[in-house]
N, C-alpha and C positions, 0 to 999 in steps of 0.2 A: 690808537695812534702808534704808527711808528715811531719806535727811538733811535737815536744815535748815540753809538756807541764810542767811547773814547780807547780805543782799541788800534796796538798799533798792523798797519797791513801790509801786507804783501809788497811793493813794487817791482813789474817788470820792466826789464832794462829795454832801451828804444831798438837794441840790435839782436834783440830776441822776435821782436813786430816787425809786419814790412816781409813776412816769409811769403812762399811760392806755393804750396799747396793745402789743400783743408786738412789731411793729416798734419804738419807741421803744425799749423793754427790752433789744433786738436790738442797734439802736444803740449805745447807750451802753454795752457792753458787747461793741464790733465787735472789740476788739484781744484778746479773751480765746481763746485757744486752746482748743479743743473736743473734743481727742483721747481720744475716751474711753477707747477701745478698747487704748490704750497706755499709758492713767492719767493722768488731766485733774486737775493740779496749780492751785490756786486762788491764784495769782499777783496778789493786789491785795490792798487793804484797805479797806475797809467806815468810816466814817466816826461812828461809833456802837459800842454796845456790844460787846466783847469783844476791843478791837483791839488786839495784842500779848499777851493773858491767858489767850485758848485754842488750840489748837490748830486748823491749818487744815486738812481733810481730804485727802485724794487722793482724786479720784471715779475709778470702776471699773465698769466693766458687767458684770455678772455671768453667767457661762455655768453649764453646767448641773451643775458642779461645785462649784456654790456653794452648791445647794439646800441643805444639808445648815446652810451656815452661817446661811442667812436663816431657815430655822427656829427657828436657838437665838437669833439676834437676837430674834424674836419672843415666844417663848416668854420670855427673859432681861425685856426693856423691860418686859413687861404680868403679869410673872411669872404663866405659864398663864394669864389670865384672858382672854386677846384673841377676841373673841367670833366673829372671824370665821376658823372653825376649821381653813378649810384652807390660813392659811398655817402652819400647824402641820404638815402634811402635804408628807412631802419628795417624794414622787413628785410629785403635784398642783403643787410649787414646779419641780421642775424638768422638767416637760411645760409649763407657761406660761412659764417663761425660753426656748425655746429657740421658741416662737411668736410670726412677727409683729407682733404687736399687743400686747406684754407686753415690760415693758420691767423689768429689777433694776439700779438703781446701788447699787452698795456705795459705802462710806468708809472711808478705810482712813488709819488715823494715822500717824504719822512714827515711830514701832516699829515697822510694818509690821501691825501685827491690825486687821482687819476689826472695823468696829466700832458700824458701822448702815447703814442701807441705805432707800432711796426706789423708789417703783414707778410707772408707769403702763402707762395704760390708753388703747388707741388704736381709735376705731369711725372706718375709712377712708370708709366710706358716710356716715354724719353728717356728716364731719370734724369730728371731737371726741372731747376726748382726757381722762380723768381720771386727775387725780397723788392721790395716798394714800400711808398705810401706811409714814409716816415714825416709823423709831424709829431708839433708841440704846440702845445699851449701858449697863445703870444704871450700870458704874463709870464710863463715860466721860461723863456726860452733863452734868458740868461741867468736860469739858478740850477738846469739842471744838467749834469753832463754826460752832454751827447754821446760823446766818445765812447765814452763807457756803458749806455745803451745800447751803441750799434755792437762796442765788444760781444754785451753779456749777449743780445740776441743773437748771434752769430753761435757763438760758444752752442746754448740751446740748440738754436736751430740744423747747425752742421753736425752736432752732438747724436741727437735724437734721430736722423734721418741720413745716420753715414753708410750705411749698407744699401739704400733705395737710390740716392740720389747721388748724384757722383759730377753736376757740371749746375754751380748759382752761379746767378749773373741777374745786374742791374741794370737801372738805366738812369743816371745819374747827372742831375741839372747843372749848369754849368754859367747860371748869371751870377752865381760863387762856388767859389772851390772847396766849400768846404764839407759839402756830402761827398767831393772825391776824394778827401786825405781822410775822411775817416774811413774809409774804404779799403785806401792802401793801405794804411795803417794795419789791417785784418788779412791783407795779400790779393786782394781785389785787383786787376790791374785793367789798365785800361785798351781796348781793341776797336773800337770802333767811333766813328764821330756822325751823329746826325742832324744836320744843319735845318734850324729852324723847323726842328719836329714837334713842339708841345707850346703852350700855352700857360702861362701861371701868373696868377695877380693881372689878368689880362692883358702880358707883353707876352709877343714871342719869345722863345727861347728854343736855345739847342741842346742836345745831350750827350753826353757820349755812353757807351756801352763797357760796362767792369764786368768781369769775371774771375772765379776761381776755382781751380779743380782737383777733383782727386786724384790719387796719383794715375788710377785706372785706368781713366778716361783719356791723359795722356798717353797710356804709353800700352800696355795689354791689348786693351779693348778701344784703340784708335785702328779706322782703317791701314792696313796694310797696302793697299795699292799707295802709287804716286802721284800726288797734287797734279794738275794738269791743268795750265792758267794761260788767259791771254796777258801779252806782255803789259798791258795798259793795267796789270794788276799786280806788279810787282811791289810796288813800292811797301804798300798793304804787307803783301805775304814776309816780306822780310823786315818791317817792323815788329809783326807776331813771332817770326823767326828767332829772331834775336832777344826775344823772352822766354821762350820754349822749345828752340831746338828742337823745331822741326824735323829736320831731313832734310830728303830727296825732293825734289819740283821738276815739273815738267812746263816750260814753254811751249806754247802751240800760236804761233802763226797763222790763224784760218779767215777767211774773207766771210763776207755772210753769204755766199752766193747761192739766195736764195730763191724759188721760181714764183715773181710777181703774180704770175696768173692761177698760184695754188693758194697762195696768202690772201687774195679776193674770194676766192674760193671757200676759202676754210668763214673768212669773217662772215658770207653770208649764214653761212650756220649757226652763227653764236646766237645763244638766246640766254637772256639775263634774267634774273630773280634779285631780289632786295627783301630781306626780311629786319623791321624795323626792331628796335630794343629800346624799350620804358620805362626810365623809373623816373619817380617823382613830377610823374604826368610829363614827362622832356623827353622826345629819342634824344639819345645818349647816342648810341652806334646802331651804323648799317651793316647786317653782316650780305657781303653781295658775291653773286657765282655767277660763273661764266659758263655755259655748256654747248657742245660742240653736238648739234644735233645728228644722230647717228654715228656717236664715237663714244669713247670714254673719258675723251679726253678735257678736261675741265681747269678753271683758273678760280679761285675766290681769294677773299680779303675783306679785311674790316677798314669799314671809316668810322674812327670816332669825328663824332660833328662838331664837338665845340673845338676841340683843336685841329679842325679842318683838315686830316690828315690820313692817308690810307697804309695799312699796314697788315700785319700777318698773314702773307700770301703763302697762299701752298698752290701747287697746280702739277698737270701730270700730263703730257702729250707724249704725241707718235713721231712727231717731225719738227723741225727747226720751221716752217713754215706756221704750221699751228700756234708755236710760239710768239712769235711774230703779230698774229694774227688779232693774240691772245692779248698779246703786251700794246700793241696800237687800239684798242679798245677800252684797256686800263688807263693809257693816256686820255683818252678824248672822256671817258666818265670823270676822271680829274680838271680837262679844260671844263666840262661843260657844268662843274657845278663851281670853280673858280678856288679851288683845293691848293694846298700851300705844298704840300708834301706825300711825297711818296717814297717805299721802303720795301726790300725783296731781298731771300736769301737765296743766292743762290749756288747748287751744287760747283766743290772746288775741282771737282770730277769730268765737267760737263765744259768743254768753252766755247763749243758752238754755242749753249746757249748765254753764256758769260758774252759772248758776242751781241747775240739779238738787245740783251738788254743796255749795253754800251752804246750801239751805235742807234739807241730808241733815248737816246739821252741820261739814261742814268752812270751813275761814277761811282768808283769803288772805292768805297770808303774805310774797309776795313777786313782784315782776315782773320775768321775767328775758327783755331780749332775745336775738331772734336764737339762740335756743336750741334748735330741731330743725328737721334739713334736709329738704326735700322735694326728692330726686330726679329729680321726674320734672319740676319746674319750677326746678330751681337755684337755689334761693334758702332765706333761712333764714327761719325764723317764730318770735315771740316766743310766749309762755307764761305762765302764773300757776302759781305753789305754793300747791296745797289741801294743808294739811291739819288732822288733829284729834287729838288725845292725849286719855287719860286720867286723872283725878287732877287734882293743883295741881303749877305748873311749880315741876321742880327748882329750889332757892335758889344749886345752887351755879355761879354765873354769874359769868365774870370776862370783860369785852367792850373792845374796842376805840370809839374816839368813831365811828367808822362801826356799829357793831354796835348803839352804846346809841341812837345815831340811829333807825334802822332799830326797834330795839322802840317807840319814842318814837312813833312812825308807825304802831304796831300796838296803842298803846295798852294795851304790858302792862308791868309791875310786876315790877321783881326788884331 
């Protein structure tokens, strides 16, 4: 069993937290021992809520003998409801525990019981990495603190992977604010809003999108050319602006003026695949492609099905027509299965086709730098969040002053 110690700790001051990039985070948190692998004990205190009232975890990484536990975490926290069903699925948990690129920290209280657990996600190509899939244990979920979980895995996580990874980001629920202040808290900040994108406890709900970066990423190895945005995109870019000091932007004025008789054209070509994903005997998600027969040019995206919602689009065309073509077929696979939500990044480079997607009804919801790598030239390039829902936004929104900023700037009501 774990003990507690009567030992006095550390405290850091609130104006040392709340910093702007993962170096700084790194910093201020250089004396924190990292050992996870031996059980990374959260030796300090937090200057803010719960300090001396909760319990401080021990972090742990979990091996493939755990799967079994982070399923009943999951199952226990969301009681069955968790929409994304294969962490329900203990093979599927423990074949990504023991891969590269998948990362399980348990928690584990001073009784010794495992008692939540945090995850990421590492793409070495991009360098980019996403954390998710924080839960607790309902009985513990007012003895242990949080806070100081999301610190210590941060600390580890940005620690361990500061040379590969250079751009985390979340996606962070928003029917309480309080997975986004632990977030700021670590310099997390918020860039994006996605109306009515997920499901939990079987209400909708919306998200918004945190990030934080190396210093790299903004500034070395960000592309050098100049933003080049439709005006319908401003508001975005100079929200992200005025946290990161940007630069240079280019407005572009451009019409769609597209050739009706090429975009019929192109649709007859499209031929679709759907490959289905199972675990615990449930498709989970469709991973679906769009291809342009006799071209190269392709559209794909995931739907996850419990939370009705289509996302991680990548696609590659020859013409603003293709696009078009591409994007009006996207639509009608979301009328025609009765889909709540749709979600597309796309190039901040590009506003023809910033265009197609605006006037095909998606809205920009957010400007996120330095957010996909190009390989073959080393450098990172900024981005815009399209997207579009269905219905009236859920009411049940509870936001951080960064969060209510950001809607204020999008000009929507909750």
């Amino acid at each position: 069993m774990l003990k507690r110690e009567l030992v006095s700790l550390p405290i850091f001051p609130k104006q040392k937290l709340f910093v702007s990039t993962i170096g700084e985070f790194l910093e201020v948190f250089r004396d924190v021992p990292s050992d996870i692998r031996e059980g990374m004990p959260l030796n300090f205190h937090l200057p803010f809520i719960y300090q001396n009232s909760r319990a401080s975890p021990v972090l742990f990484l979990a091996s493939p003998e755990d799967a079994r536990e982070v399923v009943e975490i999951c199952k226990d926290a969301y009681e069955g409801s968790y929409p994304y069903k294969e962490m329900e699925d203990i093979e599927y948990v423990r074949r990504k525990i023991v891969a590269p690129d998948y990362h399980v920290i348990l928690f584990k209280h001073l009784n010794g019981r495992i008692v939540g657990c945090f995850k990421c996600f590492l793409d070495f190509d991009a360098k980019k990495g996403y954390m998710g899939g924080f839960m607790i244990k309902k009985a513990f979920q007012s003895k242990i603190d949080v806070v100081k979980a999301i610190v210590g895995s941060y600390i580890w996580m940005w620690r361990e992977f500061r040379d590969e990874i250079l751009v985390w980001y979340c996606e962070n629920r928003t029917a309480h604010a309080t997975s986004q202040y632990m977030t700021e808290v670590c310099g997390i900040k918020t860039v994006a809003f996605l109306p009515n994108k997920d499901v939990f406890y079987n209400e909708i709900e919306s998200d918004v999108i945190g990030i934080i970066y190396d210093e790299l990423a903004l500034d070395a190895l960000r592309a050098k050319n100049v933003p080049t945005i439709i005006p319908e995109i401003a508001n975005v870019f100079f929200f992200a602006d005025k946290r990161y000091a940007l630069g240079s932007v280019r407005f572009q004025h451009i019409a769609m003026g597209l050739n009706p008789l090429k975009v019929r054209k192109y649709a007859k070509l499209i031929k679709i695949t759907v490959k289905k994903l199972t675990y615990c005997e449930k498709a989970v998600y469709e991973i679906v492609t769009f291809r342009m027969f006799g071209t190269k040019s392709h559209f794909s995206f995931v739907h996850t099905i419990f939370s009705e919602n289509l996302e991680k689009v990548e696609y590659a065309v020859e013409n603003s027509e293709q696009l078009k073509a591409f994007v009006d077929e996207f639509i009608r696979f979301a009328s025609e299965r009765n889909l709540r939500y749709q979600e597309v990044f796309v190039s901040a480079y590009e506003p023809a086709h910033q265009r197609v997607f605006f006037e095909a009804g998606f809205e920009p919801r957010g400007y996120v730098p330095s957010w996909k790598y190009d390989n073959e030239v080393g450098y990172f390039e900024d981005c815009v969040v399209f997207n579009r829902f269905k219905g009236r936004l859920c009411k049940n929104l509870e936001l951080t002053k960064e969060g209510v900023e950001l809607l204020q700037q999008l000009h929507l009501n909750f």
